[in-house]
N, C-alpha and C positions, 0 to 999 in steps of 0.2 A: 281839444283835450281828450287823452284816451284813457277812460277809465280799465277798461276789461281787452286788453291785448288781442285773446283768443275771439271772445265776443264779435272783436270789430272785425280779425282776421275772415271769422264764419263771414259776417255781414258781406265783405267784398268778393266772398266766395260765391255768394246769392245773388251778387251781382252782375258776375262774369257767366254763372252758368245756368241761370233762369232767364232770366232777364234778356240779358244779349246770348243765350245760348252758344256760347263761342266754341268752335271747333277748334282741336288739336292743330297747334302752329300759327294759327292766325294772329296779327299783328293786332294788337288794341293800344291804341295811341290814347291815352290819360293824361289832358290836358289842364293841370289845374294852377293858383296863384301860392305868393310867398306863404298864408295863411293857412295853410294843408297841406306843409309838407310831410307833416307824420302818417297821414293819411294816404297820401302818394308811397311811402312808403310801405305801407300796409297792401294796398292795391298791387305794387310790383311784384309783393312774395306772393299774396294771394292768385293771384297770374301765373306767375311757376308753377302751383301745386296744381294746378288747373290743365296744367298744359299747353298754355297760349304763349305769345310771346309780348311782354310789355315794353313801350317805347312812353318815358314820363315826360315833360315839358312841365318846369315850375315857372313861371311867370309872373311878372310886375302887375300888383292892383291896377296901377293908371292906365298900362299899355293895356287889358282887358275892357277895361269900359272903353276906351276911346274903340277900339276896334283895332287899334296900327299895329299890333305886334302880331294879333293873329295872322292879320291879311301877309307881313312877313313871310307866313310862315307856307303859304299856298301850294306851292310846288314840292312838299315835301309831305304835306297833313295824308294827303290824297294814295301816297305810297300805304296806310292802313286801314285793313280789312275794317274798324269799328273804330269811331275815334266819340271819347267818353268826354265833351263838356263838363268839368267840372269844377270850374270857377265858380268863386263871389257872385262875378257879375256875367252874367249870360251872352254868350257870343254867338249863338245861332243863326243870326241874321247878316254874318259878316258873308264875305265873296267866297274865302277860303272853303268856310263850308260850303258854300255850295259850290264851288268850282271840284269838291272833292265828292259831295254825292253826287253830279254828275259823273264821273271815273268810278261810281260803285261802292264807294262806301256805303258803310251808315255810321248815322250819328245821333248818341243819345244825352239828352243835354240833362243833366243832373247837378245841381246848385247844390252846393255842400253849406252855406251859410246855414246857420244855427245861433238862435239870440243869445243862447245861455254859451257859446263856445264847444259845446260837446259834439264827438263825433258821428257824424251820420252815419256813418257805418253799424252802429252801435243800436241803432233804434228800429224796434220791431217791425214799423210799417213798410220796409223792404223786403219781409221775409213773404209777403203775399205773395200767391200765386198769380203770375202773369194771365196764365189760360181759367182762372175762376173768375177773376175781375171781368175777364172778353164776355164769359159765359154769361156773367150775370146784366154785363151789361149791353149786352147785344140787343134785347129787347127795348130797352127801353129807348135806343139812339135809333132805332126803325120806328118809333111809335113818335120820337119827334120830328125825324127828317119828312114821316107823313102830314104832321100836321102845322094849322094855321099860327095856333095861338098857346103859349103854353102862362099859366097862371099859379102863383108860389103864395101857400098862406101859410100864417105860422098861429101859434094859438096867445106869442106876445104883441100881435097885432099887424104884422107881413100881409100886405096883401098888393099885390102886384106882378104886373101884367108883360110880356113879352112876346114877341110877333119871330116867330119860325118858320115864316113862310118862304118856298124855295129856299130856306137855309138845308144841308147837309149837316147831320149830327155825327161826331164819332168818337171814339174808345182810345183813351189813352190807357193804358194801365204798364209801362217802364218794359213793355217786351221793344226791343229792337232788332230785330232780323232779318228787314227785308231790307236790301243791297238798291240805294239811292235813295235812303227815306228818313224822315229825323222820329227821332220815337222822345218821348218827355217821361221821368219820371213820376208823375204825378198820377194816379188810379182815379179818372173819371169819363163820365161821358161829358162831353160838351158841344155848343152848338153855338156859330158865329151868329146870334141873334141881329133881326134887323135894327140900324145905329139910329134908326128916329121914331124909334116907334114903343120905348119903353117907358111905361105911365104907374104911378103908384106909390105906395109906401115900404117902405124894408126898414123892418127893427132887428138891427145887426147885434149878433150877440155870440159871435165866433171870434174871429182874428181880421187884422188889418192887415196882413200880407207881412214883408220887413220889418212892419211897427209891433208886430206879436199881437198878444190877447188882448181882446176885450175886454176890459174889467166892468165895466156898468153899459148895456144898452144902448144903441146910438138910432137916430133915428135919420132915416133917409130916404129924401122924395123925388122923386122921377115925373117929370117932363120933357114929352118928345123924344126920347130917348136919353136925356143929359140928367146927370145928378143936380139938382137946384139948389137942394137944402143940405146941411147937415147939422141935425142939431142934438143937444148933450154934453154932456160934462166934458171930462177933459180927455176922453179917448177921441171924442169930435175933435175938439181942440188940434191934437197929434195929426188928426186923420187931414183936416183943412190947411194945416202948413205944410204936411207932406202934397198934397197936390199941387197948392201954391208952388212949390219947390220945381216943379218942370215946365214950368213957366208956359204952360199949351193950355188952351180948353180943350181942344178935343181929346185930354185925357179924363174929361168929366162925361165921358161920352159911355154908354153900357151896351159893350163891343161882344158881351160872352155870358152865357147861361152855362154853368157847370153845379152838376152833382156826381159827389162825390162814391167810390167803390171801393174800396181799402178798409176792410172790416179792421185789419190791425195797427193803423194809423188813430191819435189822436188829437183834437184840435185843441192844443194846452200851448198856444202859440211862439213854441220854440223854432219848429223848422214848415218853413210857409208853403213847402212843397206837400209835408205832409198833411199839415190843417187843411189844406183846398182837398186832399185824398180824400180825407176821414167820412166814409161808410154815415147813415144820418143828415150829413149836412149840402147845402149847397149852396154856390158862391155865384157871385158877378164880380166879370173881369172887365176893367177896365181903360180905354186906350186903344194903342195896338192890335189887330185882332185879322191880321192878313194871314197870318202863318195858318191861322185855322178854316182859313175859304172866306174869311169875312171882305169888306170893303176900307174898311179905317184902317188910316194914318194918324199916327200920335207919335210923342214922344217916349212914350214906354207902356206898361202892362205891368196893372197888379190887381190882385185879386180881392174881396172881400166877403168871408168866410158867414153863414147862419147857420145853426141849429134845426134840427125836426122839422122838416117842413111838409104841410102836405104840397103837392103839386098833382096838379089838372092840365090832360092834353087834350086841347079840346072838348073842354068839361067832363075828359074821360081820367078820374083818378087811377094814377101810378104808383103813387107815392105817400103813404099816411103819415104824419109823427113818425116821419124819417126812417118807414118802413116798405120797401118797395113790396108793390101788392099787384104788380104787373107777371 
């Protein structure tokens, strides 16, 4: 749903020319489902005024999760300069993409899903600057790729522990410009934390990824790196038959340490790309966690959003009540 035409217009402007910095004539291939097509719309003229040149593909919900329609499409994705994931359901991991940043694309995966239906184009947490996100989080993804052990407390009772050792940290923040590389919309530093070595408690009180907000506190305990407990009312409730739902354990596995850099994103858990962004808070991702230099295999990835945290690298703080001090 588009409320503000112009609005959304600017929004895809910010996209094609912060973001993916797209030079004059290059081909940006906007790959998105039946569910956006006003949106694909908007994307094409915002491209004209831009100076690029757009190629849309609208696409079947079903053929996008399974993966068969993209992989289709291989021999053809790879002919553009930038090619814009923007589906429901995430395709990153198909051949096509990568048979296409091999041949030099890039690819920036941008999930347009939105609980409330409204257009992402429309929401301020995309107007962030690419290169102030890097800026600020530069420091702190050297401060974890050096150390052993990084520790999250919060003052509702967080306190727990993750192991960064030999992990690699790094900076997403929605720039995509280098030619063979995937870039994510999401504004954070992250780090494929080690998959057995996460112990503790987290009282979650952000967003459940897809399931949206929090409304009341959820408590959640770590063993070995696995989530064991979860317990609380009924956003527990949501959170335990969504996992039940992919039918793996090792999607109870805590694959990813992320905090968030997006001072203009908020976590009011409408769109789950920008609650992981949201500036103050930081999240564990769940599952999956190769694409980021991890080791784990699961059947999917999804995040789960807190509030103000302090964090400790090393018992050296970074981070107060969700205020970097590094």
């Amino acid at each position: 749903m588009i409320k503000d035409r112009e609005n959304a217009l600017a929004g895809a402007r910010c996209i094609i020319q912060n973001w993916l910095e797209a030079k004059e004539s290059e081909v940006i291939h906007f790959i998105t489902d039946e569910s956006h097509k006003k949106e694909a719309d908007i994307f094409e003229l915002a491209a004209f005024e831009c100076g690029v040149v757009p190629k849309i593909s609208i696409l079947a919900l079903d053929g996008v999760q399974s993966g068969e329609v993209i992989d289709k499409m291989k021999n053809t994705m790879y002919y553009s300069d930038v090619i814009v994931g923007a589906t429901h359901y995430s395709f990153v991991t198909t051949e096509a993409v990568e048979f296409a940043l091999k041949k030099g694309s890039r690819f920036l995966s941008f999930p347009m899903h939105t609980n409330d239906g409204s257009c992402i184009f429309e929401r301020e947490f995309i107007r962030m600057s690419p290169k102030q996100a890097k800026k600020t989080g530069k420091p702190v993804a050297q401060s974890i790729t050096d150390a052993k052990e990084v520790v999250v407390k919060t003052k509702k009772g967080t306190n727990v522990a993750f192991s960064a050792k030999n992990r690699n940290a790094g900076i997403f923040a929605g720039s995509c410009t280098r030619k063979g590389k995937i870039a994510s919309s999401s504004f954070e530093v992250y780090v494929p934390i080690v998959e057995t070595a996460t112990k503790g408690r987290v009282i979650a009180d952000g967003s459940l990824g897809y399931l949206g907000k929090i409304s009341n506190p959820i408590e959640l305990i770590f063993e070995a790196g696995y989530l064991v407990e979860i317990n609380g009312g009924e956003d527990a409730f949501r959170l335990k038959k969504y996992m039940e739902s992919f039918g793996d354990k090792e999607i109870y596995c805590a694959a990813e340490l992320g905090i968030g850099l997006n001072t203009k994103s908020k976590c009011d858990g409408i769109c789950y790309i920008e609650d992981e962004s949201t500036y103050g808070t930081f999240h564990i991702g769940f599952g999956r966690n190769i694409a980021l230099g991890g080791m784990h295999e699961a059947r999917g990835h999804f995040d789960i959003v807190t509030h103000s945290p302090d964090i400790f690298v090393d018992e050296v703080v970074i981070m107060e009540n969700g205020e970097f001090i590094i």
